[in-house]
ROTORTOR-855934 format. One line per field, with one value per residue (C-alpha): residue number from 1; residue in one letter; chain; x, y, z. Coordinates in nm, 3 decimals. Layout:
// ROTORTOR-855934
n [NUM | ...];
res [A | ...];
chain [A | ...];
X [X | ...];
Y [Y | ...];
Z [Z | ...];
// end
This chain:
// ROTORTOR-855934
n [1 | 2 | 3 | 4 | 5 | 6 | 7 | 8 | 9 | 10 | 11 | 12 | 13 | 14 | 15 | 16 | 17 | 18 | 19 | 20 | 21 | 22 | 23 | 24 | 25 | 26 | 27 | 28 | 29 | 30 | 31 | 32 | 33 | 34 | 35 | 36 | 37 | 38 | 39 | 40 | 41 | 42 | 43 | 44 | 45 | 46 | 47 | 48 | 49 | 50 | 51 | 52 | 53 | 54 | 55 | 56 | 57 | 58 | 59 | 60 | 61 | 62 | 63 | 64 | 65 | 66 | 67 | 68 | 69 | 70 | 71 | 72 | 73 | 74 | 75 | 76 | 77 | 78 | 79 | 80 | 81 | 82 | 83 | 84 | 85 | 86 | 87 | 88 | 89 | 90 | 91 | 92 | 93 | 94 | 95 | 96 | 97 | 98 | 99 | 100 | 101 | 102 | 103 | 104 | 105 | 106 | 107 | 108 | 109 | 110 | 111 | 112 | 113 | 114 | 115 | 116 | 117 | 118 | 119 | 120 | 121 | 122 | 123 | 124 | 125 | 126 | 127 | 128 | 129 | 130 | 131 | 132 | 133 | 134 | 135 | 136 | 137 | 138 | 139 | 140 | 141 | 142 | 143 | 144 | 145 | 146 | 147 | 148 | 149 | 150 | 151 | 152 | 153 | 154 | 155 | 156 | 157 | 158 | 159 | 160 | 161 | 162 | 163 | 164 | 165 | 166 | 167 | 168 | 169 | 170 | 171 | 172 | 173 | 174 | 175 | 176 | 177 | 178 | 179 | 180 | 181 | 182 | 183 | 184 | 185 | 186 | 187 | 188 | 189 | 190 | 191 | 192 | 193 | 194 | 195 | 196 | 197 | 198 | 199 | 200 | 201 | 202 | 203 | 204 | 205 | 206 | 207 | 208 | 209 | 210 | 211 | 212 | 213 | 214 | 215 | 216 | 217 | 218 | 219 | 220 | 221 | 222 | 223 | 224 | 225 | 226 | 227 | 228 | 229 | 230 | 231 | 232 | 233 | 234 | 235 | 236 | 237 | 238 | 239 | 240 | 241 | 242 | 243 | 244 | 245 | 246 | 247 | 248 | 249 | 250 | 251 | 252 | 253 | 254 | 255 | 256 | 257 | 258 | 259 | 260 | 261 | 262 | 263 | 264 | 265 | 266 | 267 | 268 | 269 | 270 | 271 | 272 | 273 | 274 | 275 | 276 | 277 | 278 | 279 | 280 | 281 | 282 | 283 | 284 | 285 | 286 | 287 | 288 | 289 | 290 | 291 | 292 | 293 | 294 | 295 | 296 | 297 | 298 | 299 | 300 | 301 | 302 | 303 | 304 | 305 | 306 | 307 | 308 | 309 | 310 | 311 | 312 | 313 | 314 | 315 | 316 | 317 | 318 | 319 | 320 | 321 | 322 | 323 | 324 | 325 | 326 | 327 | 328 | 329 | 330 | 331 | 332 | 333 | 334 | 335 | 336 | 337 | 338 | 339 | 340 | 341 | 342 | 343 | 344 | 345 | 346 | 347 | 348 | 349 | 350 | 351 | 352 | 353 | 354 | 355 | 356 | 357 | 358 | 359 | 360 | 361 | 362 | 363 | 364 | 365 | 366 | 367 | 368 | 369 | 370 | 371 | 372 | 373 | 374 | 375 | 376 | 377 | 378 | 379 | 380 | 381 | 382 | 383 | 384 | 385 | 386 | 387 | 388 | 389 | 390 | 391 | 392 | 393 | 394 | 395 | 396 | 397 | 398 | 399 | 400 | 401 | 402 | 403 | 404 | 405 | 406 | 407 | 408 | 409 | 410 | 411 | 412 | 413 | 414 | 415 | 416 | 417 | 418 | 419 | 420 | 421 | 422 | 423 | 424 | 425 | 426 | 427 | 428 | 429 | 430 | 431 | 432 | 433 | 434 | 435 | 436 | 437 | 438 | 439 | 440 | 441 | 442 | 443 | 444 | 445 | 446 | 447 | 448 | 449 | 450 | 451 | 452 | 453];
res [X | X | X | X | X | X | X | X | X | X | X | X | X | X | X | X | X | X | X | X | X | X | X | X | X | X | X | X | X | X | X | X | X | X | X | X | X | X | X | X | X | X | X | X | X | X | X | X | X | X | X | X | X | X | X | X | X | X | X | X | X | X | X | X | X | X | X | X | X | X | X | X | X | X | X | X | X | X | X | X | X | X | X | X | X | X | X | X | X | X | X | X | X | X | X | X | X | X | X | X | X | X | X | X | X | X | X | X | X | X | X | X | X | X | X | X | X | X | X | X | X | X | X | X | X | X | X | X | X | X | X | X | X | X | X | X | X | X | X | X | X | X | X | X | X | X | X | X | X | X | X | X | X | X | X | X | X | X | X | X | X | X | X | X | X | X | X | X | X | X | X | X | X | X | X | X | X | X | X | X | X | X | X | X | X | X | X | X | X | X | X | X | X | X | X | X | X | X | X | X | X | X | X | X | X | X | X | X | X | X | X | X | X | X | X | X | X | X | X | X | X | X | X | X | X | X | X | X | X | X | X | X | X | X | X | X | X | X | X | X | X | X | X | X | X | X | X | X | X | X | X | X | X | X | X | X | X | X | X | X | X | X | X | X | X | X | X | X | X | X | X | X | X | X | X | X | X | X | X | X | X | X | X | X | X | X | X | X | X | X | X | X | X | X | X | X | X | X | X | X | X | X | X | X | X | X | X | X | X | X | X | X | X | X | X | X | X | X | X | X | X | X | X | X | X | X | X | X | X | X | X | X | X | X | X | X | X | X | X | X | X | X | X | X | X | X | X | X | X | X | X | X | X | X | X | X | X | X | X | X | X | X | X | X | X | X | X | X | X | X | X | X | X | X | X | X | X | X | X | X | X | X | X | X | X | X | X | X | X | X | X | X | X | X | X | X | X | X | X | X | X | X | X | X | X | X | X | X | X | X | X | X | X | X | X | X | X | X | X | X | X | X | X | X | X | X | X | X | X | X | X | X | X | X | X | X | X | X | X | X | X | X | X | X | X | X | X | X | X | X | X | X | X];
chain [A | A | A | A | A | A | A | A | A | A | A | A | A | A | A | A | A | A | A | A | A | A | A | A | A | A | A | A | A | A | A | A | A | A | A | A | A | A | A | A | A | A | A | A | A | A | A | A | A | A | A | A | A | A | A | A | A | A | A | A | A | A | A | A | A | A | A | A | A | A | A | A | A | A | A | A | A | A | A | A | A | A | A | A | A | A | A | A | A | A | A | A | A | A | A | A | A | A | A | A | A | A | A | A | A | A | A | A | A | A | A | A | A | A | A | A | A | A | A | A | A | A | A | A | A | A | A | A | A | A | A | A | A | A | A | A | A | A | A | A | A | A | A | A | A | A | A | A | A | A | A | A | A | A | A | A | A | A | A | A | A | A | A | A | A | A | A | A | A | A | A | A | A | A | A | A | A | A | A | A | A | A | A | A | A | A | A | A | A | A | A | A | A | A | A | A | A | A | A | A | A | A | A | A | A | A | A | A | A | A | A | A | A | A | A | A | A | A | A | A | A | A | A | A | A | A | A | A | A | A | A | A | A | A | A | A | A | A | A | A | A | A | A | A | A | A | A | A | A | A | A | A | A | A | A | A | A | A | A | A | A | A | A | A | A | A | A | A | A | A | A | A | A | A | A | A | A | A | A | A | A | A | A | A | A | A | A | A | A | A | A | A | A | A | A | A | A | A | A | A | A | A | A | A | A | A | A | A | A | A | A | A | A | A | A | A | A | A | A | A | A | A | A | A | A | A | A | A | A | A | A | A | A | A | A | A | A | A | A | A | A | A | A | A | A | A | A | A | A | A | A | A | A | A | A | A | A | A | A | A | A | A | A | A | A | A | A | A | A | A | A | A | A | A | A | A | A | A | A | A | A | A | A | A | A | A | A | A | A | A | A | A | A | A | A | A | A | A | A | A | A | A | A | A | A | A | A | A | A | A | A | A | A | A | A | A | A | A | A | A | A | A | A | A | A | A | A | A | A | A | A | A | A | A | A | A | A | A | A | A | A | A | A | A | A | A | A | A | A | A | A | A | A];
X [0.000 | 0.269 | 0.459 | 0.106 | 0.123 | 0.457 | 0.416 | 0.108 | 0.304 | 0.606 | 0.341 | 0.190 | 0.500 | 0.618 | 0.311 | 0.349 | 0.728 | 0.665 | 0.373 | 0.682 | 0.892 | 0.607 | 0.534 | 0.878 | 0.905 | 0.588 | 0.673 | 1.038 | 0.884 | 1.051 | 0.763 | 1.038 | 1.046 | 0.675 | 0.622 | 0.847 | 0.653 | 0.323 | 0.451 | 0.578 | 0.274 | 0.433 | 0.185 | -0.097 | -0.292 | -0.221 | -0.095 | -0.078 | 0.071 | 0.131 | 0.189 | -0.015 | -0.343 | -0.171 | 0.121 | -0.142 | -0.352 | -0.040 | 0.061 | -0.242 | -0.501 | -0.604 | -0.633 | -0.848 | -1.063 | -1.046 | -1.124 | -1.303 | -1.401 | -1.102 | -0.868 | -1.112 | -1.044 | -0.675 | -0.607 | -0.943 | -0.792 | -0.562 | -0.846 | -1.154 | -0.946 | -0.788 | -1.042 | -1.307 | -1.479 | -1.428 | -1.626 | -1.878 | -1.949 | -1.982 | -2.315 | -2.271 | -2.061 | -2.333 | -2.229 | -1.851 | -1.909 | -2.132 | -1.867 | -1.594 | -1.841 | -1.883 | -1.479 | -1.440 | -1.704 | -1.521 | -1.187 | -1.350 | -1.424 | -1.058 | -0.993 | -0.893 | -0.916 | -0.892 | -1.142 | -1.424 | -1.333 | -1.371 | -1.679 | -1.803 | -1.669 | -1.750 | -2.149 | -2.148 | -2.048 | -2.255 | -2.575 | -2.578 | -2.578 | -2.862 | -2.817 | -2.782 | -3.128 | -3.321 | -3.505 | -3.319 | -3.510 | -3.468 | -3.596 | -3.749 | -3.934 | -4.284 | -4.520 | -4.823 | -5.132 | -5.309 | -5.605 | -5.560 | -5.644 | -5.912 | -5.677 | -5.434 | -5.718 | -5.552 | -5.207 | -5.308 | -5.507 | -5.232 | -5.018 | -5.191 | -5.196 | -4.883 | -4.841 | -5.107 | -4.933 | -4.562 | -4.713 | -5.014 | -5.269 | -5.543 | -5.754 | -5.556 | -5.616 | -6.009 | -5.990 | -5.785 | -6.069 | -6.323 | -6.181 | -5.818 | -5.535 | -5.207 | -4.836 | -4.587 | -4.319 | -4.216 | -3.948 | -4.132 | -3.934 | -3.978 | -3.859 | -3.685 | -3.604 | -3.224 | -3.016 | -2.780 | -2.934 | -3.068 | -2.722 | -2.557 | -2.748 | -2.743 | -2.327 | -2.290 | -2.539 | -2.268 | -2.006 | -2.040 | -2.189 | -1.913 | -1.560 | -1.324 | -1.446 | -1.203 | -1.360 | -1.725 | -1.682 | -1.628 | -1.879 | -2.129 | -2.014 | -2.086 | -2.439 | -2.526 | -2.446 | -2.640 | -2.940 | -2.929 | -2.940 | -3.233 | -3.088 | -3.060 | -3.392 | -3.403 | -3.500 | -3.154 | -2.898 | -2.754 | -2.805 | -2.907 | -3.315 | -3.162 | -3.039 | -3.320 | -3.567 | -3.278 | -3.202 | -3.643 | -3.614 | -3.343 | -3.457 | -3.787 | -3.613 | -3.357 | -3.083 | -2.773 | -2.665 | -2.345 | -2.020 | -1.900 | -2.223 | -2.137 | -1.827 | -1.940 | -2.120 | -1.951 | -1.686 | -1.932 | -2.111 | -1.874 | -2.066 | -2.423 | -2.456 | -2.384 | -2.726 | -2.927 | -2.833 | -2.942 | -3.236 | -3.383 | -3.237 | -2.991 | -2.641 | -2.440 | -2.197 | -1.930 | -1.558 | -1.330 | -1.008 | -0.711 | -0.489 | -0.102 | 0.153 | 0.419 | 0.695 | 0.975 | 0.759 | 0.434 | 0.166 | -0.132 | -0.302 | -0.557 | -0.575 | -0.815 | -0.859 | -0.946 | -0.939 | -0.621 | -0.405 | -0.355 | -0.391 | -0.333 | -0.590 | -0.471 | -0.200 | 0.170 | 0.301 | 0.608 | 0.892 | 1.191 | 1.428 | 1.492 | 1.314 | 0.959 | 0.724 | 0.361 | 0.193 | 0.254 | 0.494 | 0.212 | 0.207 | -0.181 | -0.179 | 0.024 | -0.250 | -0.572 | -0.354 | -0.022 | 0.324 | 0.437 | 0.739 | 1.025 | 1.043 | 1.356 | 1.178 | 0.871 | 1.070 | 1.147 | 0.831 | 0.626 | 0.615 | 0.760 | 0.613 | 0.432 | 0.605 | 0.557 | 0.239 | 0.295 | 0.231 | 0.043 | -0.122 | -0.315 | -0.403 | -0.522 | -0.764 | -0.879 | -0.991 | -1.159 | -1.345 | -1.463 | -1.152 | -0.949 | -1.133 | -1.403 | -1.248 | -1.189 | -1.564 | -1.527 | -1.226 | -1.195 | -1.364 | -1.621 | -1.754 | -1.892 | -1.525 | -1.708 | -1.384 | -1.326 | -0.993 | -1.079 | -0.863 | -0.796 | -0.691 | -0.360 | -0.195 | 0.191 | 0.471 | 0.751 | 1.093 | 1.116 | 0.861 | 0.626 | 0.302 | -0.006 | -0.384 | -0.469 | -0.837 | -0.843 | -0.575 | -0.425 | -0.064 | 0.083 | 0.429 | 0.431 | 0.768 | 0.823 | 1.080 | 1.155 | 1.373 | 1.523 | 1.174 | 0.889 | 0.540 | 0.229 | -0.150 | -0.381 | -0.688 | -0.888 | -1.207 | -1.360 | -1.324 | -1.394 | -1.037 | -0.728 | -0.439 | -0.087 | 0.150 | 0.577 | 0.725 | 1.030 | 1.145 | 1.193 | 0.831 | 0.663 | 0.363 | 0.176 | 0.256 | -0.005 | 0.132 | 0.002 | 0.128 | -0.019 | -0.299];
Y [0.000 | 0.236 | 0.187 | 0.256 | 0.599 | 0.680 | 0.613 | 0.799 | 1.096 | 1.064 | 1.089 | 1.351 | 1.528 | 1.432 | 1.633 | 1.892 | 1.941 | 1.894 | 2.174 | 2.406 | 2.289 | 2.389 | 2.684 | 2.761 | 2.682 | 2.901 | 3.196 | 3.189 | 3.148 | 2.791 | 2.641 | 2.367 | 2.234 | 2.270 | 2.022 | 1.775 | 1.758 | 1.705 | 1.462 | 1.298 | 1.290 | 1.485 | 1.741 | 1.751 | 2.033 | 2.328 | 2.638 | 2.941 | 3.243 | 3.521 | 3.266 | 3.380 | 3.202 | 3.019 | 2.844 | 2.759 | 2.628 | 2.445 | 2.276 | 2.216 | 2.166 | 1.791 | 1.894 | 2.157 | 1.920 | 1.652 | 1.881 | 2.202 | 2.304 | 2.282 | 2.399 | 2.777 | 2.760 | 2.732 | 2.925 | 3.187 | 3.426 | 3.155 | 2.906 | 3.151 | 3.310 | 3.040 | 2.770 | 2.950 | 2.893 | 2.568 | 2.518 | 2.731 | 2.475 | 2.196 | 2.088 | 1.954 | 2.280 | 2.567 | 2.625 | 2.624 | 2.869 | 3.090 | 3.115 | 3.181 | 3.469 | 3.663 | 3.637 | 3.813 | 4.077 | 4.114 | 4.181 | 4.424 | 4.643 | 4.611 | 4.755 | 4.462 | 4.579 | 4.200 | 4.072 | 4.257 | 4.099 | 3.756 | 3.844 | 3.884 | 3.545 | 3.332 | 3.485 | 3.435 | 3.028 | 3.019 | 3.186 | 2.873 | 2.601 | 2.465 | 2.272 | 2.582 | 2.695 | 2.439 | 2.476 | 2.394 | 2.094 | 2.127 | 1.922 | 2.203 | 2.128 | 2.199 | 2.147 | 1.973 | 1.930 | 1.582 | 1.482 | 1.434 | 1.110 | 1.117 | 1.026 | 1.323 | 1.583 | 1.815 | 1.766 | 1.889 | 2.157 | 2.273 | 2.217 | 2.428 | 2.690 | 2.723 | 2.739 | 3.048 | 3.242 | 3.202 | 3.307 | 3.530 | 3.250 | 3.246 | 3.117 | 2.810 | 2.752 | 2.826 | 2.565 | 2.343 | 2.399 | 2.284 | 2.018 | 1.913 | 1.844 | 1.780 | 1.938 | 1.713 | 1.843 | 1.670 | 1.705 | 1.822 | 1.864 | 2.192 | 2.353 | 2.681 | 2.887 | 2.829 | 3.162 | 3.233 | 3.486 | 3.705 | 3.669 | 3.803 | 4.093 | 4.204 | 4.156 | 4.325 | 4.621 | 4.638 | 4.583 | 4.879 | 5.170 | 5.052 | 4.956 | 5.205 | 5.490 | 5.377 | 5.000 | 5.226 | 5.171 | 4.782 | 4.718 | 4.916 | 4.687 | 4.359 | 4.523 | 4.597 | 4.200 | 4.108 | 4.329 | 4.152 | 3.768 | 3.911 | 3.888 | 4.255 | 4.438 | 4.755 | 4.989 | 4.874 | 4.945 | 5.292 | 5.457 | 5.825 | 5.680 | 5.584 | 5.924 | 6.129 | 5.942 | 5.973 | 6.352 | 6.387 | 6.299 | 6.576 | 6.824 | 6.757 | 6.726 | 6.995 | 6.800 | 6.717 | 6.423 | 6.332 | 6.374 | 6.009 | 5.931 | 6.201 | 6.123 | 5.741 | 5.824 | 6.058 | 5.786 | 5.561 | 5.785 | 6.120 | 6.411 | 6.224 | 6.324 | 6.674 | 6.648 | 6.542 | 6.793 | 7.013 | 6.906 | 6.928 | 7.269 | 7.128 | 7.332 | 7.021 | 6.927 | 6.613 | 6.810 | 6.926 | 6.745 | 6.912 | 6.661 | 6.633 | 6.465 | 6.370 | 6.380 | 6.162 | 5.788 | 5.977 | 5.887 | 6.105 | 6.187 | 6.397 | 6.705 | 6.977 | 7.302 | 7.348 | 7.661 | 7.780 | 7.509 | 7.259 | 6.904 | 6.577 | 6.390 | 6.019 | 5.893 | 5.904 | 5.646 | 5.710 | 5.443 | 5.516 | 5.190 | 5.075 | 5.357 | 5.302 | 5.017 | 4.835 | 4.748 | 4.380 | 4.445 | 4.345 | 4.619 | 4.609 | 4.759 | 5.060 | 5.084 | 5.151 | 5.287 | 5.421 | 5.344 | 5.323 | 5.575 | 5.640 | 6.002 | 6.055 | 5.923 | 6.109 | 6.446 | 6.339 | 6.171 | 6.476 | 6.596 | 6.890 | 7.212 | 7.020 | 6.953 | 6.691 | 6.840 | 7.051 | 7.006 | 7.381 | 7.208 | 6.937 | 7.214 | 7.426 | 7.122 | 6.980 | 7.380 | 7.341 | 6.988 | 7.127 | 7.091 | 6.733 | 6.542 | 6.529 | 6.594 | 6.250 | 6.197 | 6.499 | 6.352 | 5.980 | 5.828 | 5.614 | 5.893 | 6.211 | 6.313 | 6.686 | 6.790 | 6.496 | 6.405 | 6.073 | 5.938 | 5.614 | 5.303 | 5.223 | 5.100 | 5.112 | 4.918 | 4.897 | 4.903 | 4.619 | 4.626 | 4.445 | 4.569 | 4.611 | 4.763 | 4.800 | 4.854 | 5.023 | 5.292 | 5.584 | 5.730 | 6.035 | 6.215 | 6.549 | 6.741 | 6.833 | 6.678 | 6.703 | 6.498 | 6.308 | 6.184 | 6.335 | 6.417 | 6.260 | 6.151 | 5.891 | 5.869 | 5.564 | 5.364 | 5.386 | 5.681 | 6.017 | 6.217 | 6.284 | 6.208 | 6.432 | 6.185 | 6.145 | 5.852 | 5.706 | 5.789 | 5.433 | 5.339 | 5.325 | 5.573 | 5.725 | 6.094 | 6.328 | 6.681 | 7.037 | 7.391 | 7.695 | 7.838];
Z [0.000 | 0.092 | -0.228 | -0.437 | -0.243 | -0.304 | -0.676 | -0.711 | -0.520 | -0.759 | -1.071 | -0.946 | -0.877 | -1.239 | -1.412 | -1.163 | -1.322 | -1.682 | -1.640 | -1.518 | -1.771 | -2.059 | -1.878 | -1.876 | -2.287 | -2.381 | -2.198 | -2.349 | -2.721 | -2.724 | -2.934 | -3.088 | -2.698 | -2.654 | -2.939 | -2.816 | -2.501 | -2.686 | -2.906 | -2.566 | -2.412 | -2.100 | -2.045 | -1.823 | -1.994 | -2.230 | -2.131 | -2.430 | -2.213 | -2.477 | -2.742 | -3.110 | -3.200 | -3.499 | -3.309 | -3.044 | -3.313 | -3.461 | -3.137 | -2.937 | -3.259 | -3.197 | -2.795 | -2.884 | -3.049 | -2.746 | -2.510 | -2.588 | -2.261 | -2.117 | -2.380 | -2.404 | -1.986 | -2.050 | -2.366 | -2.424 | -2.657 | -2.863 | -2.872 | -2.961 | -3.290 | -3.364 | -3.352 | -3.252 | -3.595 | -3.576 | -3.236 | -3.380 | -3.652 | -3.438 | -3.409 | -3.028 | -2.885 | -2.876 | -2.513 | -2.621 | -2.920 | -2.708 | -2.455 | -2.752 | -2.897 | -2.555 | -2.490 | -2.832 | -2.756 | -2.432 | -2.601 | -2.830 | -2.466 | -2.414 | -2.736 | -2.926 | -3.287 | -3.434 | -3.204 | -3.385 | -3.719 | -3.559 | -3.372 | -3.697 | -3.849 | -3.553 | -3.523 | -3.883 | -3.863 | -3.566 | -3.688 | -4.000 | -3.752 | -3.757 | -3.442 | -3.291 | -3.368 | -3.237 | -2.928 | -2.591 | -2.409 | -2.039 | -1.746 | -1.485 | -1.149 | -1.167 | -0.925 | -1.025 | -0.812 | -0.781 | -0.583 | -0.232 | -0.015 | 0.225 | 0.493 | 0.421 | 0.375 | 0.703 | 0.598 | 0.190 | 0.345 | 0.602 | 0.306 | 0.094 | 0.373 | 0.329 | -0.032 | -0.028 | 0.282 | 0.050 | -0.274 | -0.223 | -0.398 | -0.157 | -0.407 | -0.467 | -0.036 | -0.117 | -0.357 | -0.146 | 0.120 | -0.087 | -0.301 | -0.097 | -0.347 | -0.279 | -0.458 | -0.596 | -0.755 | -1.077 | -1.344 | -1.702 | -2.012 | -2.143 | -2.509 | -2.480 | -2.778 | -2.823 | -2.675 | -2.937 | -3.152 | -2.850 | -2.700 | -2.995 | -3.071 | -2.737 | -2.723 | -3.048 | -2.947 | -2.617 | -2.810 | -3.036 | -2.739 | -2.494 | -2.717 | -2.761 | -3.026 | -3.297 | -3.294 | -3.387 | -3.734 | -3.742 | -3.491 | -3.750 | -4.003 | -3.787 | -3.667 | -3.995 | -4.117 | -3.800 | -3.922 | -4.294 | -4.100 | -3.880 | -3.615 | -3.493 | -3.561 | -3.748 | -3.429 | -3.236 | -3.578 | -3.454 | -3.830 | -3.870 | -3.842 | -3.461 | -3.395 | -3.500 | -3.292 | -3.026 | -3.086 | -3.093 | -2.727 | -2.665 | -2.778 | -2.621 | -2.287 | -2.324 | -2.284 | -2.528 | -2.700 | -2.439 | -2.614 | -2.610 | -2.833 | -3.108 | -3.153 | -3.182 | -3.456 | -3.624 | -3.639 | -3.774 | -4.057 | -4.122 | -4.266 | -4.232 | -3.873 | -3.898 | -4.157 | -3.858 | -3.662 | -3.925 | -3.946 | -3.619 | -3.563 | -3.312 | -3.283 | -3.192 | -3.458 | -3.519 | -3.386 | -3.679 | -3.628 | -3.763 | -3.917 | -3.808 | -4.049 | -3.847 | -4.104 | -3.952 | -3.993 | -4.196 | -3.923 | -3.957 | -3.593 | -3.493 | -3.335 | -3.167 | -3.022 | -2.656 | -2.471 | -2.661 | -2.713 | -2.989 | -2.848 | -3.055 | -2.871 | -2.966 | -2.820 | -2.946 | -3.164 | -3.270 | -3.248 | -3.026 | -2.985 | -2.645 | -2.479 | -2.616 | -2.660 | -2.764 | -2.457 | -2.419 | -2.733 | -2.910 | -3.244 | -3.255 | -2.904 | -3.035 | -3.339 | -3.067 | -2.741 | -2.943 | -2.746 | -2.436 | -2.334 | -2.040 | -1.971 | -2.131 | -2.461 | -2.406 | -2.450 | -2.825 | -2.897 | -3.011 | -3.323 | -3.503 | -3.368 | -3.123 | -2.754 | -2.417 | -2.235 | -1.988 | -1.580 | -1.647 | -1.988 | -1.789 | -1.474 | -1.729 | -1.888 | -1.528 | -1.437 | -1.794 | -1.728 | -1.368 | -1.157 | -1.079 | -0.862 | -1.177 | -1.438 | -1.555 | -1.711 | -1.948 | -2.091 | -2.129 | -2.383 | -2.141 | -2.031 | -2.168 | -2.335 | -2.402 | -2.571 | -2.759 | -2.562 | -2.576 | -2.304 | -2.378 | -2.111 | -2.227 | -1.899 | -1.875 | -1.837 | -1.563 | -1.573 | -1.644 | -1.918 | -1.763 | -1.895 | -1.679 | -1.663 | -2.016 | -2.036 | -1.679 | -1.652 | -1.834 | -1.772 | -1.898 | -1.845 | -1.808 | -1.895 | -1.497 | -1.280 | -0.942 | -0.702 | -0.959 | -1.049 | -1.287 | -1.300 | -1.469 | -1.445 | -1.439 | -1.529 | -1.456 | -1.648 | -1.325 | -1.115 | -1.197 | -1.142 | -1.243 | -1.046 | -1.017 | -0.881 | -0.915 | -1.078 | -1.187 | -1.522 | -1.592 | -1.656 | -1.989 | -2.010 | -2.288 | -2.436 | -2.559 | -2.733 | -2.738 | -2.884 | -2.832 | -3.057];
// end
């Protein structure tokens, strides 16, 4: 007996090792050793870390198809672009694919701008399987009531006493009264319409009001295939039919369309809002951008006036080696949250005739938006972002460029130093101000540039 236990403790100990030694592999893009392992048999279950969909795909394929479940615990982003198609046209994984549609969706909030694309690929598969379509059949407990024997006729009635004091039916105990019956509760099979298509318009109706504002125009895209398949209906497709009825209630109301909402659309339909607006007499207007050509890599950005100054409100992207980075080094971070710099890098990063924003530049802004403790919702782009600033939750990255809290915080240097360290803000998804605060000049933060008017 002993030696069964001390074999099952060195087995155990054995899987617990390999799993380091794949860890170890994946994380240090040794995908040669990975496969070895596999073909081995020596791991206990996958493990993806930042590896891309296609290697995952490549290695872990035939697990993927063993064990779906698992394999979307272990690997969510690899296995839902990857081979999240494939699940979806799998006539026994509904739950799977659903599971692989809302992770997308959810990536999309992040600012994922590939996610959207297969959102719309993986809905698409999903939305022809047939399987998929059918009603649900579920057993539910139902209670059913049956006659009751003479020599139970108190306990029914006391029974049903009961029932009617719990749920209000006092003229289920009147009946009792009269004719005693007595509750059972059985299990009845029941058909349920199947809750993919309701699921998916309401994560692509999310998808598009709460994403970043530069993932508008593909979600429009995907709502707008959704609408042709039925399964979005024509009230819930934001088009300019959407906004009238919406600006209607406005200007009935006196209010104004919040700022995060205009600029949604004007990102999704240009010039056709600004008709709208026109019509119904309304002053609002989409913001005229000024465009900035950044001659030393040609990257256009966007830029606009408020209260003076010149501000590019999108987030620097310029490439410095060493000193500069994607978040994640992922490049398709840099394209929706630009790059990550040091200090010393930020001072460079601007470009011609623009310069590093000012300690003075961001007091100046908070006074604008209504001082710092609120300032925040006037200027990121999940919240009213009146000036179009469009803050944008690009995390940062450590010294030791570590990346963290993209999707929930915003850094910025500022061009002040003291004590050997420098100045920036936050700004955070969730709270409403904007923090001053010293930090090393090490870390990787985001730049945003200004001039003078």
């Amino acid at each position: 007996m002993m030696k069964i236990i001390y074999l099952s403790v060195l087995f155990f100990g054995s899987l617990l090792f390999a799993q380091d030694i794949l860890r170890e592999a994946v994380d240090n893009a040794d995908y040669d050793a990975v496969r070895q392992m596999i073909k081995k048999n020596e791991i206990e279950e996958v493990y993806c870390g930042k590896m891309p969909p296609d290697t995952a795909l490549q290695l872990y394929g035939k697990i993927f198809k063993a064990i779906p479940e698992q394999s979307f615990a272990s690997c969510p982003l690899q296995f839902s672009i990857s081979y999240g198609a494939k699940i979806c046209s799998d006539k026994k994984q509904l739950q799977v694919c659903m599971d692989v549609i809302h992770f997308l969706q959810m990536e999309t909030l992040q600012g994922n701008l590939s996610a959207v694309d297969h959102f719309s690929r993986v809905t698409e598969i999903a939305i022809k399987n047939k399987a998929y379509q059918k009603p649900l059949r579920e057993k539910v407990d139902t209670l059913v009531w049956n006659k009751c024997p003479k020599k139970q006729k108190d306990a029914c009635i006391e029974a049903c006493q009961l029932y009617a004091d719990s749920t209000g039916d006092t003229l289920k105990l009147q009946e009792c009264i009269e004719n005693p019956v007595k509750g059972v509760i059985k299990k009845l099979t029941v058909s349920k319409p199947s809750p993919l298509n309701e699921q998916i318009k309401n994560w692509a109706i999310e998808g598009y009001w709460n994403s970043p504002v530069a993932l508008s125009s593909l979600w429009l895209k995907s709502i707008l295939s959704l609408q042709e398949k039925k399964v979005i209906p024509d009230t819930l497709v934001p088009d300019m039919a959407y906004l009238t009825r919406v600006l209607t209630i406005h200007k009935e109301q006196g209010t104004v369309l919040p700022g995060k909402d205009l600029f949604r659309y004007c990102a999704s339909w240009n010039g056709a809002v600004d008709s709208v607006f026109m019509a119904l007499q309304l002053d609002s207007r989409c913001p005229v951008f000024i465009g900035v050509v950044d001659a030393r890599d040609e990257k256009i950005y966007k830029a606009i006036e408020i209260d003076g100054s010149i501000w590019i409100v999108e987030n620097m992207n310029y490439e410095i080696e060493e000193t500069s980075m994607c978040y994640d080094r992922e490049s398709e971070n840099c394209k929706i949250y630009g790059r990550l710099y040091t200090w010393d890098a930020a001072q460079v990063a601007c470009p011609e005739g623009y310069r590093l924003s000012k300690d003075s530049d961001w007091e100046k802004l908070e006074t604008l938006a209504g001082g710092s403790a609120s300032a925040a919702n006037k200027l990121k782009s999940n919240g009213t972002d009146e000036y179009a600033f469009s803050v944008m939750f690009g995390g940062y990255a450590n010294k030791n460029a570590i990346s963290t809290l993209l999707g929930e915080g915003a850094y910025f240097w500022t061009e002040l130093e003291t004590d050997g360290r420098a100045i920036a803000r936050s700004i955070f998804s969730s709270d409403e101000g904007v923090e001053r605060f010293s930090s090393d000049k090490k870390i990787f933060m985001s730049v945003r540039c200004v001039k003078e008017n």
